[in-house]
BADO-276238 format. One record per residue (C-alpha): residue number from 1; residue in one letter; x, y, z. Coordinates in steps of 0.05 Angstrom, whole numbers. Example, Ala and Ser with C-alpha at 12.3 -4.5 7.8 and 13.67 -1.06 7.14 Angstrom:
+-----+----+--------+--------+--------+
|   i | aa |     xx |     yy |     zz |
+-----+----+--------+--------+--------+
|   1 |  a |    246 |    -90 |    156 |
|   2 |  s |    273 |    -21 |    143 |
+-----+----+--------+--------+--------+
// end
This chain:
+-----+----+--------+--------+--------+
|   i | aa |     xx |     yy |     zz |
+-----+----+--------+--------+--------+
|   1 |  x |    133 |    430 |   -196 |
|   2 |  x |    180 |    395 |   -143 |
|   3 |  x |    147 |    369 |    -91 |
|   4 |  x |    200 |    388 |    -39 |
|   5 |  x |    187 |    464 |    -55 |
|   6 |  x |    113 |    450 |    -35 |
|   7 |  x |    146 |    478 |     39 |
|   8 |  x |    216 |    506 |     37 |
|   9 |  x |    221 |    506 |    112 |
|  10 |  x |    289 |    488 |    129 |
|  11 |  x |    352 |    520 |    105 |
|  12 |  x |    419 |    475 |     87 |
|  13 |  x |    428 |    453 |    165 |
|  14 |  x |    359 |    421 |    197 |
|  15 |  x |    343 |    445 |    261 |
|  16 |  x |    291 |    421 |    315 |
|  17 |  x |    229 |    473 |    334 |
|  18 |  x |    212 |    476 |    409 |
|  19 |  x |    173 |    519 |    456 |
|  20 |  x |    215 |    586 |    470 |
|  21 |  x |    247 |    587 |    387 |
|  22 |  x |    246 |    648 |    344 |
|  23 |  x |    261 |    664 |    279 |
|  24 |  x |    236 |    653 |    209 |
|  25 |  x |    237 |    572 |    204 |
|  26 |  x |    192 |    585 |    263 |
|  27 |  x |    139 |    623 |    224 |
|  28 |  x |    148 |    575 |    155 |
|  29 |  x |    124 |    526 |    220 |
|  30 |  x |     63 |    569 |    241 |
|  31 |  x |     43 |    578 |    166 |
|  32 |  x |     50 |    505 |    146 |
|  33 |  x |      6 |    488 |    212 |
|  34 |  x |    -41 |    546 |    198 |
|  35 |  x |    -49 |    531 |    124 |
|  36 |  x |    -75 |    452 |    149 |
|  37 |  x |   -120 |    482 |    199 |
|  38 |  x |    -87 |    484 |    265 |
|  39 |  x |    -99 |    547 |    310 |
|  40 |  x |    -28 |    564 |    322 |
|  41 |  x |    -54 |    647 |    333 |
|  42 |  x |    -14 |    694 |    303 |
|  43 |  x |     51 |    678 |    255 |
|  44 |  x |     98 |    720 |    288 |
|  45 |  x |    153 |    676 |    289 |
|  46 |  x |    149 |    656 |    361 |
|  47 |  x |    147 |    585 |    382 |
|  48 |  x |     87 |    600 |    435 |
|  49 |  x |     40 |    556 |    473 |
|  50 |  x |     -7 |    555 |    416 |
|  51 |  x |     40 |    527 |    369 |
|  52 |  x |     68 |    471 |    410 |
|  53 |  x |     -4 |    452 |    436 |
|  54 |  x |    -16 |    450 |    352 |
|  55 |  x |     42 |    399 |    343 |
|  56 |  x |     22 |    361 |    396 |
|  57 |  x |    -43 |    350 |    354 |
|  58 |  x |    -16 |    332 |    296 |
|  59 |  x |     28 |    287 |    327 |
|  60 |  x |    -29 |    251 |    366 |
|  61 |  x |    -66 |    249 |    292 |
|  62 |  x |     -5 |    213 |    258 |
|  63 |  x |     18 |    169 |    312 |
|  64 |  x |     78 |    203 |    333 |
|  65 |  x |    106 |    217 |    395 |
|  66 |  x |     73 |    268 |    429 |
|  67 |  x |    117 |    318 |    453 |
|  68 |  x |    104 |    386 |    425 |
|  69 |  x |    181 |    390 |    393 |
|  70 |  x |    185 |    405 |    318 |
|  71 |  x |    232 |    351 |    310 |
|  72 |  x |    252 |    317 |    243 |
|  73 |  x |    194 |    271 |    235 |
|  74 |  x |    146 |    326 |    247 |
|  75 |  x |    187 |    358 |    193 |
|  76 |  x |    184 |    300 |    142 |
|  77 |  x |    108 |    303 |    160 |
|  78 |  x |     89 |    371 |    137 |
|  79 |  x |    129 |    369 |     74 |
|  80 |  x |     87 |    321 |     54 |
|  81 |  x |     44 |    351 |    -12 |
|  82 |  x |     -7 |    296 |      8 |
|  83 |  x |    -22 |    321 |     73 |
|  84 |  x |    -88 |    369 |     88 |
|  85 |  x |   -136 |    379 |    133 |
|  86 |  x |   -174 |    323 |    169 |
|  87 |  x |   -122 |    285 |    125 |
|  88 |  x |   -104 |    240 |    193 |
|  89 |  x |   -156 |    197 |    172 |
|  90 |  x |   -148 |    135 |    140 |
|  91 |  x |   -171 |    126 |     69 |
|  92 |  x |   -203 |     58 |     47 |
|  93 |  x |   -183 |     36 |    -22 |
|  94 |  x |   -203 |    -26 |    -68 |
|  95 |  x |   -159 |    -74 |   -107 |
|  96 |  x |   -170 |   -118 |   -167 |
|  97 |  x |   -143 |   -150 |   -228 |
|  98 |  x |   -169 |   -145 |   -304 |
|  99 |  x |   -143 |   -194 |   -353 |
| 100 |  x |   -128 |   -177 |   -421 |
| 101 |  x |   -203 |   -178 |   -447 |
| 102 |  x |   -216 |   -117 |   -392 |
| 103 |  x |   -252 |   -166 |   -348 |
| 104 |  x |   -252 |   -156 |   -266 |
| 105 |  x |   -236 |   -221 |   -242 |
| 106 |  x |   -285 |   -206 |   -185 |
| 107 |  x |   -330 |   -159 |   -202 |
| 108 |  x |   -345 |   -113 |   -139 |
| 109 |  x |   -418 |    -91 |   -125 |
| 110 |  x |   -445 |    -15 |   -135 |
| 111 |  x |   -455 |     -9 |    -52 |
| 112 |  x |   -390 |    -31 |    -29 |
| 113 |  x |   -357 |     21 |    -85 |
| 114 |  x |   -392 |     75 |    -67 |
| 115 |  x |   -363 |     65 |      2 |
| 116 |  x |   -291 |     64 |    -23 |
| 117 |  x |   -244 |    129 |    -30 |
| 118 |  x |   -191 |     97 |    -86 |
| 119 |  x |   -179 |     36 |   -128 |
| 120 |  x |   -115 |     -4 |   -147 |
| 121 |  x |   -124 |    -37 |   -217 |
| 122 |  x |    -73 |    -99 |   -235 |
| 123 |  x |    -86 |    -82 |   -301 |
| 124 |  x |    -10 |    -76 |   -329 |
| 125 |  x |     42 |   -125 |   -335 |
| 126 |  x |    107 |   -134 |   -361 |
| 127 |  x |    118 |   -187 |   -417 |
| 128 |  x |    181 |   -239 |   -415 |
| 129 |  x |    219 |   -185 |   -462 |
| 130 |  x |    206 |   -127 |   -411 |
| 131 |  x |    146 |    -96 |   -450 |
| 132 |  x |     86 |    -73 |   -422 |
| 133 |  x |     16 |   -100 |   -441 |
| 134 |  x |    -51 |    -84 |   -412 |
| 135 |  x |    -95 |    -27 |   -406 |
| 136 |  x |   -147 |      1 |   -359 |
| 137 |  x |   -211 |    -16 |   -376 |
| 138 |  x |   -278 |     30 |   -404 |
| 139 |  x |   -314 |      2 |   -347 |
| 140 |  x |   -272 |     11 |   -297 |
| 141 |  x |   -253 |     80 |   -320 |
| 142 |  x |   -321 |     90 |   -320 |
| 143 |  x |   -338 |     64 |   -258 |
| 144 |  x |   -285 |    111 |   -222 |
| 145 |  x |   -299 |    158 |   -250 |
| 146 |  x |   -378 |    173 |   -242 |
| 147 |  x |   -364 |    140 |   -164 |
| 148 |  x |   -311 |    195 |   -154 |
| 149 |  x |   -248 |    148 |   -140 |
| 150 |  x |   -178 |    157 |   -141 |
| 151 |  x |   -163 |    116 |   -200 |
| 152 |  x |    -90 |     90 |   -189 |
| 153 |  x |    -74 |     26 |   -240 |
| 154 |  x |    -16 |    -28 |   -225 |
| 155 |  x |     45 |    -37 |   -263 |
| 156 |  x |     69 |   -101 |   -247 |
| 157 |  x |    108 |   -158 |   -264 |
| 158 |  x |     66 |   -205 |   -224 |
| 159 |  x |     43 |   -270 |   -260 |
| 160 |  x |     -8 |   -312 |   -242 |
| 161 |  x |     17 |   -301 |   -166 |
| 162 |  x |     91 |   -308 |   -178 |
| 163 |  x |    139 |   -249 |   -204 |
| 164 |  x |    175 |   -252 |   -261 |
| 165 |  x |    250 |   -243 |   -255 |
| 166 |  x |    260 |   -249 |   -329 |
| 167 |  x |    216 |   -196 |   -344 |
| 168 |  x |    239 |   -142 |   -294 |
| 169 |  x |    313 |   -158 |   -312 |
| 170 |  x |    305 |   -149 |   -379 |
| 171 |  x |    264 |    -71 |   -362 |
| 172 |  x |    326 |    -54 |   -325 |
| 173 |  x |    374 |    -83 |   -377 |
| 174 |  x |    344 |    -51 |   -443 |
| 175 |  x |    340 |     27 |   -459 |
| 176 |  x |    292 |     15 |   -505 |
| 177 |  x |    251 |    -22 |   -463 |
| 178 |  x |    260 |     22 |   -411 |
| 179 |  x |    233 |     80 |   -457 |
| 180 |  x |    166 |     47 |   -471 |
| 181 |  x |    161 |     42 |   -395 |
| 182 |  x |    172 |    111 |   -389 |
| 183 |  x |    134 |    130 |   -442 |
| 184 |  x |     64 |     86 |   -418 |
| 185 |  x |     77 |    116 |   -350 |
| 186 |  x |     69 |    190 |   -387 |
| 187 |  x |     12 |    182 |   -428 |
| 188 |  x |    -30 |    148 |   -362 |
| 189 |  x |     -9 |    210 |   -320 |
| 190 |  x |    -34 |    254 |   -376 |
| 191 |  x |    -98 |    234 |   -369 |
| 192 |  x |   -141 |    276 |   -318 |
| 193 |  x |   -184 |    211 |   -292 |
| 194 |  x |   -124 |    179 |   -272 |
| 195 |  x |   -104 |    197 |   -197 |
| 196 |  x |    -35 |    165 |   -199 |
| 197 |  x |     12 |    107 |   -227 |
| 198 |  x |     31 |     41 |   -173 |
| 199 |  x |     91 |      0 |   -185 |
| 200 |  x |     91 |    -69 |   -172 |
| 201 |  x |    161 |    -93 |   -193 |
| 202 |  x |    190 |   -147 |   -141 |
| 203 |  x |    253 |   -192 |   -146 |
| 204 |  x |    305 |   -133 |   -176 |
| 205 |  x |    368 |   -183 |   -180 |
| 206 |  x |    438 |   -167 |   -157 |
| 207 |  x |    465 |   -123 |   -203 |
| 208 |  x |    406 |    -86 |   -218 |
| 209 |  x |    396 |    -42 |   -156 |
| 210 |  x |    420 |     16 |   -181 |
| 211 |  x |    388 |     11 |   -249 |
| 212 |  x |    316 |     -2 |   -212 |
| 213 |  x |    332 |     71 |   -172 |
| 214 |  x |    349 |    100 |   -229 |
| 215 |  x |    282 |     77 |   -269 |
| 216 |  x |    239 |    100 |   -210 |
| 217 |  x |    275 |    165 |   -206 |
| 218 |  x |    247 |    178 |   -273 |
| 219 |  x |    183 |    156 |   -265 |
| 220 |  x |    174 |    203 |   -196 |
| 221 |  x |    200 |    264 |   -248 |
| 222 |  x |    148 |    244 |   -294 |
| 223 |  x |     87 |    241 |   -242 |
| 224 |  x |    114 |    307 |   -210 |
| 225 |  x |    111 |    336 |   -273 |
| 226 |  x |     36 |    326 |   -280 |
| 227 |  x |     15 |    329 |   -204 |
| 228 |  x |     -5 |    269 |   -198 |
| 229 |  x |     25 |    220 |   -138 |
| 230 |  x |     60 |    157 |   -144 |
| 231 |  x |     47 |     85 |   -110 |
| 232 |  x |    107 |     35 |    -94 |
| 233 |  x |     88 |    -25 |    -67 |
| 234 |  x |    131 |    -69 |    -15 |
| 235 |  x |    132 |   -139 |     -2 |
| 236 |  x |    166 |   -156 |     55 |
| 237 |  x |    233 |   -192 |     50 |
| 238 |  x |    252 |   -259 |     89 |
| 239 |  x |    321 |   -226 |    112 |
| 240 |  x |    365 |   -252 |    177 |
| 241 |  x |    367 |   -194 |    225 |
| 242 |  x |    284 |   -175 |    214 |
| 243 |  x |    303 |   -130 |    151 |
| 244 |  x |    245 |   -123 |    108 |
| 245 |  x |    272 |    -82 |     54 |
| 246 |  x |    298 |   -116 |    -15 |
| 247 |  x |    370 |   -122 |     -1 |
| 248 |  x |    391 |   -105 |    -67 |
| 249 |  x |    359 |    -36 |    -67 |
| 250 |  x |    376 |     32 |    -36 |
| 251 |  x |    337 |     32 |     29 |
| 252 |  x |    330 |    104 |     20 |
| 253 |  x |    272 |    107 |    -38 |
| 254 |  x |    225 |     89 |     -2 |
| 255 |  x |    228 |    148 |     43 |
| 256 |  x |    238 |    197 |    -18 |
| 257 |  x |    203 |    170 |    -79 |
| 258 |  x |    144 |    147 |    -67 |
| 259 |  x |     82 |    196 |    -36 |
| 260 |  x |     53 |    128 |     -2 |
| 261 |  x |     87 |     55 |      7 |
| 262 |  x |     39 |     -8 |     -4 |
| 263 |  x |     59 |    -61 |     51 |
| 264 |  x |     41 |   -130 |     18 |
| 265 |  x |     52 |   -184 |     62 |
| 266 |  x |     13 |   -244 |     47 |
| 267 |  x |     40 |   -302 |     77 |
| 268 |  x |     51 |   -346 |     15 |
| 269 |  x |     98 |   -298 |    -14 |
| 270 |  x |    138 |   -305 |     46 |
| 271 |  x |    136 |   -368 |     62 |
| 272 |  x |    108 |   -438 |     47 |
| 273 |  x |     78 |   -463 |    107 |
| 274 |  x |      8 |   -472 |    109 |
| 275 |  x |    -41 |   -424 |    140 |
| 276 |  x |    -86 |   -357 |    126 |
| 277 |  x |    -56 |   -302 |     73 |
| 278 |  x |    -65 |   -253 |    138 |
| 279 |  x |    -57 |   -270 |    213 |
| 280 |  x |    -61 |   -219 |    258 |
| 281 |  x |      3 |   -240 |    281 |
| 282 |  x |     25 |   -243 |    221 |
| 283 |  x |      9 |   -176 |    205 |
| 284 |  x |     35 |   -138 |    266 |
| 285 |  x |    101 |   -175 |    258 |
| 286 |  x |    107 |   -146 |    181 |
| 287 |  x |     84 |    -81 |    203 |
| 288 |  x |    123 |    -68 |    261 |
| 289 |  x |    187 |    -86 |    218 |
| 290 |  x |    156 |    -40 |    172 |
| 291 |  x |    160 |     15 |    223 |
| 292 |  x |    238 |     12 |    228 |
| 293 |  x |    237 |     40 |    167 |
| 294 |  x |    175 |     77 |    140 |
| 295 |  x |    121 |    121 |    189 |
| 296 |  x |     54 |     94 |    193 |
| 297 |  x |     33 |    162 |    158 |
| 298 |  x |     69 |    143 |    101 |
| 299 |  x |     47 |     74 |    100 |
| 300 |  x |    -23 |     30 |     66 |
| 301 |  x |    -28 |    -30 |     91 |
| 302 |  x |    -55 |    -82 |     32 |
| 303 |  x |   -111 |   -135 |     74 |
| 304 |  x |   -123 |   -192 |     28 |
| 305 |  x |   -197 |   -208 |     37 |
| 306 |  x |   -204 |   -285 |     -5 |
| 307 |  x |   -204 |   -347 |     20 |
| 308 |  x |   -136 |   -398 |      9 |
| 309 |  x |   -144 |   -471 |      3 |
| 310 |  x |    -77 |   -510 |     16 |
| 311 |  x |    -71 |   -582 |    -12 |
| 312 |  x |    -18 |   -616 |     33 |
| 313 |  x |     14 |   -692 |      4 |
| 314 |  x |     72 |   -703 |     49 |
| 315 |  x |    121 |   -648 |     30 |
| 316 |  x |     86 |   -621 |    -21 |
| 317 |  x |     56 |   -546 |    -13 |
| 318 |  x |      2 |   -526 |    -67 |
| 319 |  x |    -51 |   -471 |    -52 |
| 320 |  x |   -110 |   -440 |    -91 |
| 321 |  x |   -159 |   -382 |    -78 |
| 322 |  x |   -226 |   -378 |    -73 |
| 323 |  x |   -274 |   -319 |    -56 |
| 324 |  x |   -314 |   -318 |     17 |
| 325 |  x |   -381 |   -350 |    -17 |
| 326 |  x |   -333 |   -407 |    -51 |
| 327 |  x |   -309 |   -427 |      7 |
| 328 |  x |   -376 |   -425 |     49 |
| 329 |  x |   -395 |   -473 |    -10 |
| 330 |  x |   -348 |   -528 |     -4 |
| 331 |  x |   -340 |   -525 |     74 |
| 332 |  x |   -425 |   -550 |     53 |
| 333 |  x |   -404 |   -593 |      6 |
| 334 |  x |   -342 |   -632 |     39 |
| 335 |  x |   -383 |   -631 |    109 |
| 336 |  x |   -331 |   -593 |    140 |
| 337 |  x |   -328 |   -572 |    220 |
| 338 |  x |   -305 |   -501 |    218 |
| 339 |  x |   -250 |   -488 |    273 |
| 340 |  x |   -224 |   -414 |    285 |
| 341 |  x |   -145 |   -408 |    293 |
| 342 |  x |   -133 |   -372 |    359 |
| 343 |  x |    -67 |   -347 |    347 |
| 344 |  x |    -83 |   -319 |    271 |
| 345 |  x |   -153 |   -309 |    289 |
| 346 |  x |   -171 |   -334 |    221 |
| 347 |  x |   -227 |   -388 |    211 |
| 348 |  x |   -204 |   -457 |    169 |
| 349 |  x |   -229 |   -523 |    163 |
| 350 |  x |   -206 |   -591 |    137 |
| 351 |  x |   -232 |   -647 |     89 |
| 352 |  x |   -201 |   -709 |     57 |
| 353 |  x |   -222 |   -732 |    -11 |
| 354 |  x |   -193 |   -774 |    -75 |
| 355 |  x |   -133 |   -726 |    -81 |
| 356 |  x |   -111 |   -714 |    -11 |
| 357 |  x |   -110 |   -672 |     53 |
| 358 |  x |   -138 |   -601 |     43 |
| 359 |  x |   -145 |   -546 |     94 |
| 360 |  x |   -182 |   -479 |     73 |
| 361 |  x |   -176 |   -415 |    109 |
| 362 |  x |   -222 |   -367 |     95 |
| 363 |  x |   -233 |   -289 |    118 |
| 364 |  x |   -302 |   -263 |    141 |
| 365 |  x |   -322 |   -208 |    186 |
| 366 |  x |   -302 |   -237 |    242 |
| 367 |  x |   -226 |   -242 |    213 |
| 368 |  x |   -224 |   -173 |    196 |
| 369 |  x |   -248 |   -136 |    255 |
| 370 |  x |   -186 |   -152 |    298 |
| 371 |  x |   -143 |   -126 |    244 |
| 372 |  x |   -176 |    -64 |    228 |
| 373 |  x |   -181 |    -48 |    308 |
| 374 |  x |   -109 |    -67 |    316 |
| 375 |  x |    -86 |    -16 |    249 |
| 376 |  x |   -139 |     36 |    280 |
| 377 |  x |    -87 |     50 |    332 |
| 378 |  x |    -18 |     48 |    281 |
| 379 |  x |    -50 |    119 |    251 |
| 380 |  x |    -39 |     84 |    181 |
| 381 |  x |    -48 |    131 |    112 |
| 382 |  x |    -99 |     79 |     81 |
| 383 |  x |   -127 |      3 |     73 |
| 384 |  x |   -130 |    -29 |     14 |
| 385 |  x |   -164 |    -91 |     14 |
| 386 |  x |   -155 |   -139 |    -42 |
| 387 |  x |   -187 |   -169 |    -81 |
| 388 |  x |   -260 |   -139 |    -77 |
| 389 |  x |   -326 |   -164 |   -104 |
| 390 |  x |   -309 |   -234 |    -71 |
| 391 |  x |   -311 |   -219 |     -6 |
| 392 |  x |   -363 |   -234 |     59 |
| 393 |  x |   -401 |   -174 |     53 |
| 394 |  x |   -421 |   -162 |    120 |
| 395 |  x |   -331 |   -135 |    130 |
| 396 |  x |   -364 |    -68 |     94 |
| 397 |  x |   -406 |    -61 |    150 |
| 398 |  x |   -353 |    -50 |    199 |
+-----+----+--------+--------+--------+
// end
């Protein structure tokens, strides 16, 4: 099934819908609101009071300016296959990693799952010679499954927190390669527990761009084949002129391909100065570039939800993670004052030992509330907060 026939509204020449229009794109209008639950009255085919007052809804539910005209992002809106009723909500998703023995490397309790509506799993990656290893899990499956989740796992070719160019070069640059890609992203779609298939693939080189499209194109024919959705996840590029798109790829897939974008923004991928994964400054500069070029509908918004420990020698820039309780640990250990960032609103403190100057920032509660009030208002399509089972729990409670 294509997904653009979901709602064959428009004909070859868009048009914009407002109070006083007639005519059949009119009543495709009144039976896409109807069909979501909107009282638009009767579909006659006239662009009444009822219908505008219904747009203006949906609008005000998906963050969009609120003027009761059918316009073209009210129109890229409702063709959305994803979209149904009370769907203006945000969903709340998981994320974690498995290594190749199936283990979680932090191993979420039954409570906070239950609470969760999908799950990411890092669980494939591609090998130096563009191959994919990795698999999801029994457990996991398992989990998902008998908690209800949208099961969606990762491909990626993200190693040990760096991407590997090699690898996704030599995806692009082999057929054969590119088959097996193809062909893992089939038989996961096939299977009725999984929800949907991410990508993960970051650094396309120049001279690839096109051949990255082209993959992708394929892999959205595949997942509309079997009804399932597919997951492309963005991290934010360190362009002059605040473009956060990769340079080397056509702006427009992320607009068509993908049914919802992943914004990634951690600051160590971005940059290397020391601080917290996640400001909130941070994160409303990222997502208001973001906005230039992707709705908020369209958009989940990936909160990293560890702790970051940065060992600073002079020049040199080194940082590990740790999860919430780590962190709580050696702040006790290392008789640290804990300070709270301002700015970032993040909480950090400092010690000095044998091997240097360290400063850890870690994210609690208190962290996360002033992002998830500030994203309450940017009528985003879901959180994901990464990685869980390591977090404070106390976050679930807001």
């Amino acid at each position: 099934m294509n997904r653009r026939a979901l709602w064959p509204l428009w004909p070859r020449k868009q048009r914009i819908l407002r109070l006083g229009d007639q005519g059949e794109p009119v009543a495709k209008l009144q039976e896409r609101l109807q069909s979501l639950g909107y009282g638009v009255g009767a579909v006659d085919g006239v662009y009444g009071f009822l219908t505008e007052d219904s747009v203006c809804i949906l609008q005000r539910e998906f963050g969009l300016k609120v003027d009761g005209i059918a316009g073209p992002q009210v129109m890229e809106l409702l063709q959305d296959p994803s979209l149904r009723v009370g769907n203006g909500a945000c969903e709340i998703w998981g994320a974690t990693w498995e290594d190749s023995s199936g283990e979680v490397r932090w191993k979420p309790p039954e409570t906070m799952v239950e609470a969760l509506d999908g799950l990411l799993i890092y669980c494939f990656s591609l090998a130096e010679n563009g191959d994919i290893a990795g698999d999801v899990s029994q457990a996991t499956y398992s989990m998902a499954t008998s908690q209800q989740l949208q099961l969606v796992p990762v491909i990626s070719n993200l190693h040990e927190d760096i991407y590997d160019e090699l690898a996704l070069e030599n995806l692009l640059r082999h057929n054969q390669v590119r088959h097996r890609f193809l062909d893992t992203v089939s038989r996961l779609v096939s299977d009725a527990g999984i929800h949907g298939i991410a990508v993960d693939l970051q650094k396309v080189g120049m001279g690839y761009g096109r051949r990255f499209v082209a993959l992708m194109q394929e892999v959205r024919k595949i997942i509309d084949h079997s009804h399932k959705k597919m997951y492309m996840v963005l991290v934010p590029a360190n362009g002059r002129g605040g473009n956060i798109l990769p340079r080397m790829i056509d702006n427009r897939i992320w607009r068509t391909l993908p049914d919802r974008v992943i914004l990634y923004a951690p600051r160590e991928h971005v940059t290397q100065t020391p601080g917290p994964k996640l400001g909130v400054q941070w994160l409303q500069t990222q997502f208001q570039r973001t906005r230039r070029h992707l709705p908020a509908w369209k958009l989940m918004v990936m909160l990293p939800i560890d702790s970051i420990v940065w060992r600073i020698e002079g020049n040199l820039r080194e940082y590990r993670y740790l999860s919430y309780d780590d962190a709580r640990k050696l702040a006790w250990q290392k008789q640290a004052k804990i300070s709270r960032d301002a700015e970032e609103g993040v909480s950090y403190y400092d010690f000095l030992d044998e091997e240097g100057r360290s400063r850890v920032w870690f994210e609690n509660r208190d962290s996360i509330r002033p992002k998830l009030t500030w994203l309450k208002r940017q009528h985003v399509a879901g959180l994901v907060f990464i990685p869980i089972g390591g977090e404070d729990p106390r976050i679930w409670q807001l």
